[in-house]
C-alpha positions as CSV (number, residue, x, y, z in Angstrom):
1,X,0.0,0.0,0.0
2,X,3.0,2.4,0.8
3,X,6.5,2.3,0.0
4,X,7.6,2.2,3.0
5,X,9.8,-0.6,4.8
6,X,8.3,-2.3,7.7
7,X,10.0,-1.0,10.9
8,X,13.0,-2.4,12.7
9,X,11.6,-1.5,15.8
10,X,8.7,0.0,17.7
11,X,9.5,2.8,20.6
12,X,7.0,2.7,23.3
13,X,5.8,6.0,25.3
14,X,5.8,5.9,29.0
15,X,2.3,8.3,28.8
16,X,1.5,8.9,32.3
17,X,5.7,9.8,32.6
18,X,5.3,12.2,29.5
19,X,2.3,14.0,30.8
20,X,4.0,15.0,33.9
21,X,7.2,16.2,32.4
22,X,4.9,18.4,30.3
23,X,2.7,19.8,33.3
24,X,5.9,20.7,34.8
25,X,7.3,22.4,31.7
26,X,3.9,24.1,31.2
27,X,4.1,25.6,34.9
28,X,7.5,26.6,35.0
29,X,6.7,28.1,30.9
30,X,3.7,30.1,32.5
31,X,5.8,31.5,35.1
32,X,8.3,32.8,32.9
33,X,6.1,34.5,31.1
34,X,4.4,36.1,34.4
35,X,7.9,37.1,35.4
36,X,8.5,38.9,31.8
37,X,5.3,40.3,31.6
38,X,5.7,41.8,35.2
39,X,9.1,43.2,33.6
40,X,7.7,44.4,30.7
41,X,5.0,46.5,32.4
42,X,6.8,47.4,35.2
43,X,3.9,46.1,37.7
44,X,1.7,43.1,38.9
45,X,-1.7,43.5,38.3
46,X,-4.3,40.6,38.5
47,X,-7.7,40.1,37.7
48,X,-10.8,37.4,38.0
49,X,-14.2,37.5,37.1
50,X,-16.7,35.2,35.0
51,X,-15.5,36.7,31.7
52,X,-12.2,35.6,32.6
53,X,-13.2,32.0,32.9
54,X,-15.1,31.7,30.3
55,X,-12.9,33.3,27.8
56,X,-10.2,31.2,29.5
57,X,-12.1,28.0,29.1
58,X,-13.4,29.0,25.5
59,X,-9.6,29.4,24.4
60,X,-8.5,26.8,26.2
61,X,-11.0,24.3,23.5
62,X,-10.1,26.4,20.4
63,X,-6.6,26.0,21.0
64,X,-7.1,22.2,21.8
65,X,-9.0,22.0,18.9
66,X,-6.6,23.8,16.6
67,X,-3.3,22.0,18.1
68,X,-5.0,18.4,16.5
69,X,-5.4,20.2,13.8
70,X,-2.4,21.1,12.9
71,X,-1.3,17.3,13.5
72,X,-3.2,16.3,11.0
73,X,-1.9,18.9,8.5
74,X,1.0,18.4,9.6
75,X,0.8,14.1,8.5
76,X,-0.7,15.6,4.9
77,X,1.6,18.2,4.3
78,X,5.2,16.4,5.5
79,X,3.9,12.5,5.3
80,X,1.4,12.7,2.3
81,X,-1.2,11.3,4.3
82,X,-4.8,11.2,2.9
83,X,-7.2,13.1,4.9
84,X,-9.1,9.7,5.0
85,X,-6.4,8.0,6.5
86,X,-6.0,10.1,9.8
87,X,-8.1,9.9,13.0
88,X,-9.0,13.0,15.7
89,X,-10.9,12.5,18.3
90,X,-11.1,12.7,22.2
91,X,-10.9,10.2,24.8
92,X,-12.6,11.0,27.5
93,X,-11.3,8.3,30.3
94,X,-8.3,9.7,29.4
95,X,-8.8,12.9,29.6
96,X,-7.0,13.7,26.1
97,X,-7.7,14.7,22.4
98,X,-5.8,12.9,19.8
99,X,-5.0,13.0,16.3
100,X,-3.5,9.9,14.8
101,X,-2.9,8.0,11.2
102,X,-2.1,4.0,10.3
103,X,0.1,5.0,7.4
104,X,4.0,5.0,7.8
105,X,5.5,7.6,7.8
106,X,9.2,8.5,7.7
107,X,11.1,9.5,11.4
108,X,11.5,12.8,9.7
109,X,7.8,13.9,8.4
110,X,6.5,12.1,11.9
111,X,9.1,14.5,13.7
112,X,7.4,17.8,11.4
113,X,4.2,16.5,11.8
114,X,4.3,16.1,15.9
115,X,6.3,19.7,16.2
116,X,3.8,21.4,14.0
117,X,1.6,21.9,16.9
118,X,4.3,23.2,19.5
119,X,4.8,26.5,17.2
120,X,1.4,27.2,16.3
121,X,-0.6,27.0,20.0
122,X,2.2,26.9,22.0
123,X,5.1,29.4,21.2
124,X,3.3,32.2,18.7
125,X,0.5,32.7,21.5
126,X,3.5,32.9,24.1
């Protein structure tokens, strides 16, 4: 079906190790930015009402929404994947959204494909 060579071997993901590394990464990130925004503006000023949530939770979904997205292009654009072939969805005992494909791909195009997201919601709204 694809030209690709069968692997020569399969790397597992320790998920529950992985999602803690990144909560920490993601609380010392936020920080950061606190402590150069504080810089920036010279002062600390904080805060909280209802609009704040919801706009918080509302962009929290959109940019969960957009960061699978941008898997998935990322599979078409740099592994030639048909749109047909690739899976999003959310699993909820999990608590996670995913975007997936069962087509090879090469170590490169998966690498372009999994970073895709990391510049799009993550640095460029930094």
């Amino acid at each position: 079906m694809n030209d690709l060579p069968e692997p020569d071997k399969v790397i597992e993901i320790d998920l529950p190790a992985v999602a803690k590394r990144s909560l920490i990464l993601t609380i010392l990130s936020g920080l950061l930015l606190l402590i150069l925004k504080v810089v920036i503006e010279k002062a600390f000023t904080f805060t909280f009402s209802l609009w704040t949530v919801v706009f918080f939770i509302v962009g929290y979904v959109v940019l969960i929404i957009l960061h699978e997205f941008f898997h998935l292009l990322g599979f078409r654009i740099f592994g030639g994947v048909p749109w047909k072939r690739m899976v999003v969805g959310v699993n909820l005992k999990m608590g996670v959204a995913y975007a997936t494909t069962d087509q090879l791909m090469t170590n490169r195009a998966i690498r372009k494909a999994l970073l895709l997201p990391f510049w799009t919601t993550g640095i460029v709204p930094a």
